[in-house]
N, C-alpha and C positions, 0 to 999 in steps of 0.2 A: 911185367910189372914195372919194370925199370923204364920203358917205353912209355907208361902210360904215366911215370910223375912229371918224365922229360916234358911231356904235351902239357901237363897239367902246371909246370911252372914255366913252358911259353904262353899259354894261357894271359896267367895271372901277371907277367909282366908283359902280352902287350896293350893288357888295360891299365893296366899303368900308366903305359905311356900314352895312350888314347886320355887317361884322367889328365897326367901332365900338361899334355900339348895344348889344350885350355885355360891354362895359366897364364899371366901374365910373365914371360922370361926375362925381359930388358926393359929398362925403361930410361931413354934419352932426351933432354927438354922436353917437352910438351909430346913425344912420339912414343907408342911401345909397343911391343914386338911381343908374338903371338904365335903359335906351331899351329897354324890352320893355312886353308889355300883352300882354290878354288872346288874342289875335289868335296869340301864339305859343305859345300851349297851357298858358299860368300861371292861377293862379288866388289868390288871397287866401286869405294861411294854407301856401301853397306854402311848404317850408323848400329855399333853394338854396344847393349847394353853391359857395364861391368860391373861384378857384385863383390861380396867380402860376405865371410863368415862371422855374426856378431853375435856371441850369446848364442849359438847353436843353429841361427836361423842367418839366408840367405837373404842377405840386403843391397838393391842396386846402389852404387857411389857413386858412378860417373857415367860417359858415354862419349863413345872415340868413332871415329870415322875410316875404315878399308882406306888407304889411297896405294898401295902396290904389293903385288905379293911376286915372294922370289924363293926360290929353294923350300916349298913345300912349310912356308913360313908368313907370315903378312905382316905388315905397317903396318900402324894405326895413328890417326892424331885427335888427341882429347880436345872433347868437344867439348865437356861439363866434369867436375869432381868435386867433391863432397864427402867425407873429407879425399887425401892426394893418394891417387890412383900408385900402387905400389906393387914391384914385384912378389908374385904369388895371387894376388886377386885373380879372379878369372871371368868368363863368362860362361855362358848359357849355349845348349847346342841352339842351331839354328829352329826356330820356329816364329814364325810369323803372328802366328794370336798369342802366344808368349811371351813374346819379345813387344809387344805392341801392348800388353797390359800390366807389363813391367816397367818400360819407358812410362807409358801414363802415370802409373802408381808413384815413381820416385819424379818425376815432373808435379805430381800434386801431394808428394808428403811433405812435411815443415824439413826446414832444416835442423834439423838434430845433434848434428856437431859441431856446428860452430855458432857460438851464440854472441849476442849485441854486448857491448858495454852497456852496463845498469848506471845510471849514476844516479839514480833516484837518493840512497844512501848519501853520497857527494850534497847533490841538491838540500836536501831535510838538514845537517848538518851545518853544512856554509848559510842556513837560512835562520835555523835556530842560533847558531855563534853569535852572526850579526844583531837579531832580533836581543838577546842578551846582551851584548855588550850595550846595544844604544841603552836597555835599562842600566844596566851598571852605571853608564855614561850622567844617565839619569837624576841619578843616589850620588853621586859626586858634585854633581851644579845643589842640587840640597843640602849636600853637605858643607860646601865652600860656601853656599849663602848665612846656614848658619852659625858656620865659622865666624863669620864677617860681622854680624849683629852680636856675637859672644865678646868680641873686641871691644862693641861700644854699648855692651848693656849696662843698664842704668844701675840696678841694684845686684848683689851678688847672687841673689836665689835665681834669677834670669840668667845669670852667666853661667850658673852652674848645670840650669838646665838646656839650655842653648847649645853649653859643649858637649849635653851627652847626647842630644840630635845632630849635633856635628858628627859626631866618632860613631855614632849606628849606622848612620848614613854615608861613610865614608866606609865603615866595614863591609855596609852592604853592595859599593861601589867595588872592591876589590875582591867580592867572592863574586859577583856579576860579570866579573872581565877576566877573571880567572876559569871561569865556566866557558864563557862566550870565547875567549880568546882559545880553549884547548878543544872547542868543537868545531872551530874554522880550521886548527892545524890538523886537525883529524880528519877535515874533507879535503884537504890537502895534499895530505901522507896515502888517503884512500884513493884519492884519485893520480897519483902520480905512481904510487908505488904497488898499493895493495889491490886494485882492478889488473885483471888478465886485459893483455893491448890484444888486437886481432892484429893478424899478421897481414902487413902489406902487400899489394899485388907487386908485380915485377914491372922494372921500370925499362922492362923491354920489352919490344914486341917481337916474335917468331915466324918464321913462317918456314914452307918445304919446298924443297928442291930435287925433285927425281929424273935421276937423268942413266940409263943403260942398268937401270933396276938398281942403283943405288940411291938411297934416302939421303940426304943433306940437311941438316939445319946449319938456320942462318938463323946470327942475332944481330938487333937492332938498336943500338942502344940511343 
């Protein structure tokens, strides 16, 4: 009995570590390290696809490139990711019609993670401001004209009524620029502050260097 849990929790850890060795272990600039080797039907130059667990279901994010394998372990250099390929992701056992309509599938899904700046919001806002304020601007020049005629109207029932098309039209001048002027700082405040920026690529370039089975990076700045 004791013989047979020993077998049975070698077993169970060395799929374990058959599940592990699938994982993504390391991951250095643009390279990352993988507990596979030739032994499991890779080759150098193999493009593999790499997935993540989203919401229960198995989704490819990227796809790296074999370039040397040492100690029962392989390099890889990321070919594509979507979003960033990170320790624990894994991949897929070898198979060739698998792996060939999973590359397909995530080369023709949308990108899903990382989305555009919208500035339509920006746009509508900076356009209406504007469009406002020129009427405010509007109701001001009518208001100043009939300021100007209440100065030299002839009798008092004309000045009287002169200055109160003055002062509507100078009220409606200052709720027009108060409108217009707080929807231009709004496309302002939303496009400077309140839009997500996407993140910049790197203003280096990478590349590898394998030399007596060791992997190098080199940066380029």
């Amino acid at each position: 009995m004791r013989n047979f849990k020993l077998i049975f929790v070698l077993i169970i850890l060395s799929f374990n570590s058959f599940v592990y060795s699938q994982y993504v272990s390391k991951r250095i600039g643009n390279y990352i390290r993988i507990s596979i080797d030739e032994t499991d039907g890779y080759e150098i130059g193999n493009t593999i696809p790499i997935c993540r667990s989203i919401n229960g279901k198995r989704v490819v994010i990227g796809k790296a490139e074999i370039v040397t394998f040492r100690n029962s372990e392989c390099a890889l250099k990321i070919i594509s990711e979507n979003p960033v390929i990170q320790v624990g992701d894994f991949v897929n056992e070898l198979n060739e019609n698998t792996d060939n309509d999973i590359l397909e599938s995530f080369n023709s899904t949308p990108n899903i993670y990382s989305k555009k700046r919208d500035h339509t919001l920006t746009y509508v806002s900076l356009g209406a401001g504007i469009l406002i304020s020129g009427i405010g601007n509007s109701y001001y020049t009518t208001a100043k004209k009939h300021y100007n005629d209440y100065q030299v109207a002839a009798t008092s029932q004309d000045a009287v009524r002169l200055y109160d098309l003055a002062k509507k039209n100078y009220d409606y001048s200052i709720i027009s620029f108060s409108i217009g002027g707080g929807l231009v700082l709004f496309a302002l405040i939303n496009e400077l502050f309140l839009m997500s920026t996407p993140k910049k690529s790197n203003t280096f370039s990478m590349y590898h260097d394998v030399t007596h089975g060791t992997i190098g990076i080199c940066y380029h700045f």
